[in-house]
TILO-936863 format. One record per residue (C-alpha): x, y, z. Coordinates in steps of 0.2 Angstrom, whole numbers, plus 5000, padded with zeros to 4 digits. Layout:
X,Y,Z
...
END
This chain:
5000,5000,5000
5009,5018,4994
5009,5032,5005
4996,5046,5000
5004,5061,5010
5020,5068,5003
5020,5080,5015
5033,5074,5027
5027,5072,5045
5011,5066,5039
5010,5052,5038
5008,5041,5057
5022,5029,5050
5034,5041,5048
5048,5043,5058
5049,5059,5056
5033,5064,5061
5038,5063,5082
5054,5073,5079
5042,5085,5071
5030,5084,5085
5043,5089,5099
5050,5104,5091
5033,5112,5083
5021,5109,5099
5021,5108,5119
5011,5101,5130
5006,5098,5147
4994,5085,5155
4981,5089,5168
4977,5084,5184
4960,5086,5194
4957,5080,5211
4940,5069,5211
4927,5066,5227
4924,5048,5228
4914,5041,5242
4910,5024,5247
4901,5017,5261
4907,5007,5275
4897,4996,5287
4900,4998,5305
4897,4990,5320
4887,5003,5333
4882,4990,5347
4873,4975,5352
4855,4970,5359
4853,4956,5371
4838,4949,5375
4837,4944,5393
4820,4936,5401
4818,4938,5419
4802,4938,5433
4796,4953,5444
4783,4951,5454
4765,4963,5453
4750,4962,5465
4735,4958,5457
4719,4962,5462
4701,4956,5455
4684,4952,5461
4674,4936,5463
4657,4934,5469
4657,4922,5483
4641,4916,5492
4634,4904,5506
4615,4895,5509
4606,4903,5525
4593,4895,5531
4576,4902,5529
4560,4897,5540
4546,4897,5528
4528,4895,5536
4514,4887,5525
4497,4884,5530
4491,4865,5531
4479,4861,5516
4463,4854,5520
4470,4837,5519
4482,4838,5531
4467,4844,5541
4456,4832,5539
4468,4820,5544
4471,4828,5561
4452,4829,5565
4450,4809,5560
4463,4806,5573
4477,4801,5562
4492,4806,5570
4503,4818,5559
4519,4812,5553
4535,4813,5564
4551,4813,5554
4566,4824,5552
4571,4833,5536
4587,4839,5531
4595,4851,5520
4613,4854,5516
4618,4871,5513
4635,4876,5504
4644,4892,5502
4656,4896,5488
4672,4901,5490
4689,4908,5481
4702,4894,5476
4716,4903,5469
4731,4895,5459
4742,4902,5448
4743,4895,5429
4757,4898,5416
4752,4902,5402
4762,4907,5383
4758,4923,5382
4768,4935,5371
4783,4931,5359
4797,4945,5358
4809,4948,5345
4824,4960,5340
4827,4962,5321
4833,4976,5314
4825,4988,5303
4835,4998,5292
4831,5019,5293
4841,5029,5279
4846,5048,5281
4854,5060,5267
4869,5067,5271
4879,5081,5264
4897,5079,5260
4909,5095,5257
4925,5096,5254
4939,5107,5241
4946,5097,5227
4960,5106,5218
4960,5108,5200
4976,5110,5187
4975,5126,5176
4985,5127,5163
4988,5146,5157
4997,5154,5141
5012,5165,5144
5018,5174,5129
5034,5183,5128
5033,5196,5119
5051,5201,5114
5048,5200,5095
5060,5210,5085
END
């Protein structure tokens, strides 16, 4: 394949072209200082959970009750009546009734109640970052002592 510039320092193969390059330009290469910022994730503390018993007085109401006896006076019916007057003897016997009163058993049950749990929830936050980042310029100085 020929070369199609004649011009010399041209063409990217020629040898010439960097000595060229040196004498005819100069240059310089910037710098800039970047903010980069990353994330780290730190330990801040740990959670126990610890069970233990405390004691709180209670206090609640029951109904409590007990049987009291009652005399309850009834007239005789007329049988019972005629019965004395024909000379029948009434009846002789005892009777019996058992009263009761109610009272307060108390015992205590244990019961599962409630499970408790630590996780963690995540809560995010914005947060401004400043800071001075220095910066290259480059500036043209021109000397100018023509003759």
């Amino acid at each position: 394949m020929a070369v199609q510039n004649s011009v010399p320092g041209q063409d990217p193969r020629d040898p010439q072209r960097e000595e060229m390059r040196d004498d005819r330009a100069a240059s310089v290469v910037r710098h800039e200082e970047r903010l980069v910022i990353n994330r780290e994730r730190r330990e801040t503390g740990t959670l126990r959970l610890r069970k233990y018993v405390v004691e709180e007085p209670v206090r609640q109401e029951v109904t409590v009750g007990h049987d009291e006896p009652d005399v309850v006076r009834t007239p005789i019916s007329e049988e019972e009546r005629q019965a004395f007057l024909d000379g029948r003897d009434l009846p002789v016997g005892d009777d019996e009734l058992i009263l009761y009163r109610t009272e307060a058993v108390v015992q205590t049950v244990r019961v599962p109640y409630q499970r408790v749990r630590l996780v963690a929830q995540r809560t995010e936050r914005t947060e401004v970052i400043e800071d001075t980042l220095r910066k290259e310029r480059v500036d043209i100085e021109t000397d100018d002592r023509r003759a």
